[in-house]
C-alpha positions in Angstrom: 24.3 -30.9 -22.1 22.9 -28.2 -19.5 22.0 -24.9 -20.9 24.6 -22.2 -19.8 22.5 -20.1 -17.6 25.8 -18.4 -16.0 26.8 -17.1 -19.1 23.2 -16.3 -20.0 22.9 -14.3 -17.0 26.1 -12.2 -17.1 25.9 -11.5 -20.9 22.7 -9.9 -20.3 23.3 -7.8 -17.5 26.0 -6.7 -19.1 24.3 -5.5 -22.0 21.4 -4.4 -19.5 23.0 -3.0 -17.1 21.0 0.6 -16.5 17.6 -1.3 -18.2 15.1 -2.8 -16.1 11.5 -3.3 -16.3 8.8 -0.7 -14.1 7.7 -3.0 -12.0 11.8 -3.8 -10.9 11.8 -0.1 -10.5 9.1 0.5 -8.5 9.9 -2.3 -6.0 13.5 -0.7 -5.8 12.4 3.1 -5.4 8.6 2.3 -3.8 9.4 -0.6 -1.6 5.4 -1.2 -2.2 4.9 -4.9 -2.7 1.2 -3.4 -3.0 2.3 -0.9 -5.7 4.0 -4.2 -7.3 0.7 -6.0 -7.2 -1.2 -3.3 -9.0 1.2 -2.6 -11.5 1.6 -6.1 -12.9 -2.5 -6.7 -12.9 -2.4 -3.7 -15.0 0.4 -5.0 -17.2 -1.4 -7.9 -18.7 -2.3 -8.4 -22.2 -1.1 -4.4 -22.0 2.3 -2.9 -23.8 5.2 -2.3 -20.9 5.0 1.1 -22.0 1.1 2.0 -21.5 1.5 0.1 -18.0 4.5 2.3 -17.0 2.4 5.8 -17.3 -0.6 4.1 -16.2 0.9 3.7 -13.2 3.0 7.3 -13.1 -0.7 8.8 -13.0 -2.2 5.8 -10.0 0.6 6.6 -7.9 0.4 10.4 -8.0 -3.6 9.6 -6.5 -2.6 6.0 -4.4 -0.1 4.3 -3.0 -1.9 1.8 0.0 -5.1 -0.1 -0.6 -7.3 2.6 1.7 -5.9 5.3 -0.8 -6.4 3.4 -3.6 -10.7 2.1 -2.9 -12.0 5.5 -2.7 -10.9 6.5 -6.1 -14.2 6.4 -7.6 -14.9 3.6 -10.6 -14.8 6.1 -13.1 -11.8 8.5 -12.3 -9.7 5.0 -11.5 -11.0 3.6 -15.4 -9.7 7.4 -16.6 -6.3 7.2 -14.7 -5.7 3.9 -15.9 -6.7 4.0 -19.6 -5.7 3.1 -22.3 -4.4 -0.5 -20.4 -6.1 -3.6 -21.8 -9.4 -4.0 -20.5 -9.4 -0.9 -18.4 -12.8 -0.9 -17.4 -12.5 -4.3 -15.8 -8.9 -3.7 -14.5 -10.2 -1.2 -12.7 -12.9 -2.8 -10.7 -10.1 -5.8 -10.4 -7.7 -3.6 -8.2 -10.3 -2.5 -6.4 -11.7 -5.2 -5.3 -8.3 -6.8 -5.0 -7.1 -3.6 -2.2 -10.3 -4.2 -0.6 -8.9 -8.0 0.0 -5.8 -7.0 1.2 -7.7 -4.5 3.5 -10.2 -6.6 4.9 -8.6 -10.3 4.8 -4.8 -9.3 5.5 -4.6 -5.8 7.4 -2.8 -3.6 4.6 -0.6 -6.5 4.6 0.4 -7.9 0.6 0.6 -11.7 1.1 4.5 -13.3 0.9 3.6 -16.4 -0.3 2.7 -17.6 -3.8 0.2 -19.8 -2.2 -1.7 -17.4 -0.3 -1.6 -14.5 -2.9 -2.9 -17.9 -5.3 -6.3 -17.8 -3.3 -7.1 -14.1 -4.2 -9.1 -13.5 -6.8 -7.9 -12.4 -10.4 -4.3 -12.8 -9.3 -2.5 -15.6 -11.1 1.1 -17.5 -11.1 2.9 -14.7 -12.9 1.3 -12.2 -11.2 2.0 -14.4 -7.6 5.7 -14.8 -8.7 6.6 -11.3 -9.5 5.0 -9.9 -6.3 7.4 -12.4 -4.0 10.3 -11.7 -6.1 9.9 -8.1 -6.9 7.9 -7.0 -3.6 9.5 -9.4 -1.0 12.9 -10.1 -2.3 12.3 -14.1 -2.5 13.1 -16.6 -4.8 10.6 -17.2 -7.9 10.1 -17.4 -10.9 7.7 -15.2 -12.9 6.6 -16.8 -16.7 5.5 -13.7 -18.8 4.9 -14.1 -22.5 8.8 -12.9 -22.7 9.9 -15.7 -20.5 8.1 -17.9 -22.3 9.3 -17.3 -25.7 12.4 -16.7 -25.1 13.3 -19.5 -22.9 12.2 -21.8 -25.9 13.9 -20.0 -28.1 17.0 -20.5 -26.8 16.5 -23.9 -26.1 16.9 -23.8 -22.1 13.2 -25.5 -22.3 10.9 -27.0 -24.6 7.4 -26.5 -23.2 4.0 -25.7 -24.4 2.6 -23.4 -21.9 4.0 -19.9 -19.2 3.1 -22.6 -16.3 5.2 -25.6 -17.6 7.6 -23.2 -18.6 7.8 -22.4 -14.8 7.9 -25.8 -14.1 10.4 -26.6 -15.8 12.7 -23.8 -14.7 12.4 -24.6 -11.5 14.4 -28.3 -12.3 16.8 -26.7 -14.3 17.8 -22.7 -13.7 20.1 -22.3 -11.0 18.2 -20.8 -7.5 20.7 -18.0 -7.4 19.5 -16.5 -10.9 15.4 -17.5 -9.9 15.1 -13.6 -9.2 17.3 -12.1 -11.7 15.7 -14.0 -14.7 12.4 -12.2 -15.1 13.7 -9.2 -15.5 15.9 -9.8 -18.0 14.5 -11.6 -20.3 11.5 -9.2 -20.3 13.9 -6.5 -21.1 15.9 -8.9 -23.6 12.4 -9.5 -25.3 11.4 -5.5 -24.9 14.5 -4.4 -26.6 16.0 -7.3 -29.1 14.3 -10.6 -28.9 10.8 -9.5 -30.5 8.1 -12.3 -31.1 8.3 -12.1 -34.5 11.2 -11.2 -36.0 14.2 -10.8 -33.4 17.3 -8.4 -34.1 19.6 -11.9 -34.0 22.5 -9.4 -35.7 22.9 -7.3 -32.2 21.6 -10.0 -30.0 24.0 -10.6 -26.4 23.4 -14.0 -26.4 23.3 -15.0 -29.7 26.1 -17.7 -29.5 24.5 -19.3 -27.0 20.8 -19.4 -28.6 19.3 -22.6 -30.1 17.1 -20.0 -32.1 14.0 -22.5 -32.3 11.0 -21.7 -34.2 12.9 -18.4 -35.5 12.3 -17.7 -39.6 13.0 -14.8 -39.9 15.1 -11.9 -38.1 17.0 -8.8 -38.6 
């Protein structure tokens, strides 16, 4: 039997309604898929909330690649801090404006494939800037994703990229976009890693709840 992703969908925009991560927030009030870019090499291995002020502060001193390289090392390790592994986020985002600069004109990259071939920018990362910055269908595979998509039993995969993989065969095209985002809020606000708040979960009827022992 196919997983109801319709009613996954609606039950959780229902229940999320005015909720949505920074980096769906940005892309609607920046339209920056280079402000989109940055923000989600920040977010790794680094809590939603740290990543939002980090990049409250980097926008208030860039916003394009040229603003964003002369920042010297330092002040850009300062502004960013405390995100995981700030020091070498830092030089990471500066060497990744200085790529879109040079290679592509100011211009982020549309395609997963091409953003693929810059350095330090991954499949989640790839996904979320296409989806978030350009509007286009993908499908970004966070730790949230991950989890949760197991969880409720729409997949039963080992690893974020055959968790993409697998989506891609079985979640309807329409909801490719919309699906990041709310499961990242779903996992930010009720589906926790560990033990999940089942008892005021929107979705709980339809969740296989694999691998859960305990919740709240």
């Amino acid at each position: 039997m196919a997983f109801p992703f319709p009613q996954l969908v609606e039950q959780l925009q229902s229940c999320y309604r005015n909720d949505v991560p920074a980096l769906t927030r940005i892309a609607a009030e920046r339209n920056s898929p280079f402000l989109v870019l940055i923000g989600c090499l920040l977010s790794l291995r680094t809590k939603d909330e740290t990543t939002d002020k980090a990049m409250e502060r980097l926008m208030l001193k860039a916003q394009t690649p040229e603003e964003l390289i002369v920042i010297p090392t330092g002040e850009l390790e300062e502004i960013i801090y405390p995100v995981g592994f700030y020091r070498n986020k830092a030089r990471l985002i500066k060497e990744v404006a200085l790529t879109i600069m040079d290679k592509y004109g100011n211009r982020v990259p549309d395609s997963i494939d091409e953003l693929l071939t810059i350095k330090g920018i991954g499949r989640k990362t790839a996904n979320i800037v296409v989806t978030e910055g350009f509007g286009k269908a993908g499908i970004a595979v966070d730790t949230h994703v991950h989890r949760i998509s197991n969880r409720l039993g729409a997949v039963s995969t080992k690893t974020p990229d055959d968790t993409e993989s697998a989506l891609r065969k079985v979640l309807p095209r329409k909801y490719w976009r919309l699906y990041n985002p709310l499961l990242v809020t779903h996992g930010r606000r009720t589906c926790a890693p560990l033990s999940p708040f089942c008892s005021r979960c929107p979705v709980v009827g339809l969740c296989a709840r694999v691998g859960v022992t305990r919740s709240r």
